[in-house]
C-alpha positions as CSV (number, residue, x, y, z in Angstrom):
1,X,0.0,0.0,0.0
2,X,1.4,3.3,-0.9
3,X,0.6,6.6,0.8
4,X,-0.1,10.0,-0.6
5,X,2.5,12.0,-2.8
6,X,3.4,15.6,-2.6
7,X,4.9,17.5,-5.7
8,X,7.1,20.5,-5.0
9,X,8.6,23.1,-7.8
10,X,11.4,25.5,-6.9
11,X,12.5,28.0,-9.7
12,X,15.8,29.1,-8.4
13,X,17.3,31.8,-11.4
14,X,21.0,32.9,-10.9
15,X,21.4,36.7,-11.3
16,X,24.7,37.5,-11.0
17,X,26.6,37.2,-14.5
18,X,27.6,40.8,-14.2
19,X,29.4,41.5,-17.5
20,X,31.8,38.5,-17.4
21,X,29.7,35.5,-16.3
22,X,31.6,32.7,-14.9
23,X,35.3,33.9,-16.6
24,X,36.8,33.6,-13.6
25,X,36.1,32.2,-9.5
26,X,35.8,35.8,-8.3
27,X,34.1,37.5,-11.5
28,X,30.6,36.7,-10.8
29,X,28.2,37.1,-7.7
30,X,26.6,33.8,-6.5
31,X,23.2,36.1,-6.3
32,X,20.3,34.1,-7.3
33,X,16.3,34.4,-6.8
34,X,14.4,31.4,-5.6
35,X,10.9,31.7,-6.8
36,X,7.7,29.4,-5.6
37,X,4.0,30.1,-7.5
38,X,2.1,33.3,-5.8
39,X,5.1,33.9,-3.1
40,X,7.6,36.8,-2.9
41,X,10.7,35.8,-4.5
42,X,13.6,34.5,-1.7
43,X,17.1,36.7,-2.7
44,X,19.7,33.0,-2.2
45,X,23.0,33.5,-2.6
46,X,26.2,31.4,-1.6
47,X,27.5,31.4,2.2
48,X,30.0,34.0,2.8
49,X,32.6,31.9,3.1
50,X,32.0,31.0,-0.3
51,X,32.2,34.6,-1.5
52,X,28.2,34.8,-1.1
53,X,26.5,38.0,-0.2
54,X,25.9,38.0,3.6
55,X,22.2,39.7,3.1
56,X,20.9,37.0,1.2
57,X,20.1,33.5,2.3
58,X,22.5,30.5,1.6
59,X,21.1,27.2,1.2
60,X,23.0,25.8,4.2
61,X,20.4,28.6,6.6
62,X,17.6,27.2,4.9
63,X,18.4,23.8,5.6
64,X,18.4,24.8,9.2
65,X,15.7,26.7,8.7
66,X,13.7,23.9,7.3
67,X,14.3,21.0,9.7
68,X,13.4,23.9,12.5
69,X,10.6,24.3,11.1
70,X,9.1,21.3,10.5
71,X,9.7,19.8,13.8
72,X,7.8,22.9,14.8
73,X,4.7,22.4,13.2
74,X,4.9,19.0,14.2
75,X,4.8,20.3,17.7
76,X,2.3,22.7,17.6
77,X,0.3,20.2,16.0
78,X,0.6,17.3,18.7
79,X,-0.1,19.9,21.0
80,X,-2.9,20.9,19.9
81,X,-4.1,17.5,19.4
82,X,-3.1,16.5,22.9
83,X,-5.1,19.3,24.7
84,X,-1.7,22.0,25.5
85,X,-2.2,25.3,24.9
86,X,0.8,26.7,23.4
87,X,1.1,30.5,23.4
88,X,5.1,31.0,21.9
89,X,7.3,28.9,20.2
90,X,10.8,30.1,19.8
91,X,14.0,27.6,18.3
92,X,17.4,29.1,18.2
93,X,18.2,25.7,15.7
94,X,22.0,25.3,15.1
95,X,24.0,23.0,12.2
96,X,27.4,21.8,11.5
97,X,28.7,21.5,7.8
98,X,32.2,20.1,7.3
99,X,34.2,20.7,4.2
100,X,36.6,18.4,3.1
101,X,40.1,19.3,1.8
102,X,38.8,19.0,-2.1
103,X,35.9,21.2,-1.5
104,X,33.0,18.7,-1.4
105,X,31.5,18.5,2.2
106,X,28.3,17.8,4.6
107,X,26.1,18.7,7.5
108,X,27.5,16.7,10.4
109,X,24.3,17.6,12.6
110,X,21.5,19.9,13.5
111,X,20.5,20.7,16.8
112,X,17.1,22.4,17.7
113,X,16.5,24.2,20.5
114,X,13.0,24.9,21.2
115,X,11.8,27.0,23.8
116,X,8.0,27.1,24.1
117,X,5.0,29.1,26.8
118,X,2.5,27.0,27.9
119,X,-0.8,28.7,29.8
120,X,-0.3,29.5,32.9
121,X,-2.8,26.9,34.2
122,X,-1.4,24.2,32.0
123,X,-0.4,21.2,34.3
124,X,2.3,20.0,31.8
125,X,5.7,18.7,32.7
126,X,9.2,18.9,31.2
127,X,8.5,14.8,30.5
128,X,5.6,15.4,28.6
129,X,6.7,17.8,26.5
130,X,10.0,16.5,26.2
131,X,7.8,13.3,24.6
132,X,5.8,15.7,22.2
133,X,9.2,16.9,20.9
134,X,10.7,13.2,20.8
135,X,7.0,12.0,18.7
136,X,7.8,15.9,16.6
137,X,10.5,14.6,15.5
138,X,9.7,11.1,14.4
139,X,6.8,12.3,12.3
140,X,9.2,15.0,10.8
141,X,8.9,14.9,7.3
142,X,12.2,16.4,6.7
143,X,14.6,15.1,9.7
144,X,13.4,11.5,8.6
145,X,14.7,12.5,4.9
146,X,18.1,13.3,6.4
147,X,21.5,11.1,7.1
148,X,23.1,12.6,9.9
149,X,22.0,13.4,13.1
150,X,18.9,16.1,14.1
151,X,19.6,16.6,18.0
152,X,16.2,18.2,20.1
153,X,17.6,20.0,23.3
154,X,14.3,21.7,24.5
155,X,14.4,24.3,27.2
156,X,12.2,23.9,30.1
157,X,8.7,24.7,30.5
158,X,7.6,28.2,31.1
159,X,4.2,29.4,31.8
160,X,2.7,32.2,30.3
161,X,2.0,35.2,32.3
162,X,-1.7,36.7,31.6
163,X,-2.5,40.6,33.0
């Protein structure tokens, strides 16, 4: 038995050929637009360490981005199925690329560091969420996708304060 399919198109168009295109390593800017239908175009470029323009999004952020991200809708949607009022959701997500000495390379790990506010009245424990985070990631699309290691270090629980 198979399971549903999901299609995705990216249009990612380089615009930085300057006057010389690729004549040389250093000519050319590694600007580029990522474009998905009836969304603002996303400026990409390279990281800066590989002479990418530090404004601009690399594709190594967005990784980290991603896998953040999903886990945290994965969250939010357990807790919400479980009964736990959620009121913020914050993730301060960090990765590790290595490069090797000819230039090819790979994340090593990702580590996601939620910090979430119950309701005040909530009667959850560190445990319990800590198991919503452990199921999050399980049912995370893109951390299942991945072959290297996606750590979740949660922060404890904190309550949110109503006036």
């Amino acid at each position: 038995m198979s399971g549903a399919t999901h299609d995705y198109a990216v249009e990612v168009t380089w615009t930085g050929a300057g006057e010389t295109g690729t004549s040389s390593y250093t000519a050319y800017s590694r600007d580029h637009d990522v474009v998905l239908p009836h969304k603002p175009a996303l400026p990409g470029t390279a990281d800066p360490a590989f002479r990418g323009d530090p404004g601009r999004y690399s594709p190594e952020e967005l990784f980290v981005a991603s896998l953040s991200q999903c886990h945290m809708l994965w969250f939010l949607h357990l807790a919400a199925s479980s009964g736990l009022v959620v009121r913020e959701y914050t993730d301060s997500a960090t990765g590790t690329m290595r490069v090797e000495s000819r230039g090819e390379g790979q994340f090593t790990d990702i580590t996601l560091h939620p910090r979430i506010v119950v309701d005040g009245g909530e009667l959850a424990t560190d445990e319990q969420i800590a198991a919503l985070h452990h199921k999050a990631h399980a049912m995370c699309f893109i951390a299942r996708s991945v072959n290297f290691p996606v750590l979740v270090e949660p922060a404890p629980l904190a309550a949110a304060h109503h006036a």
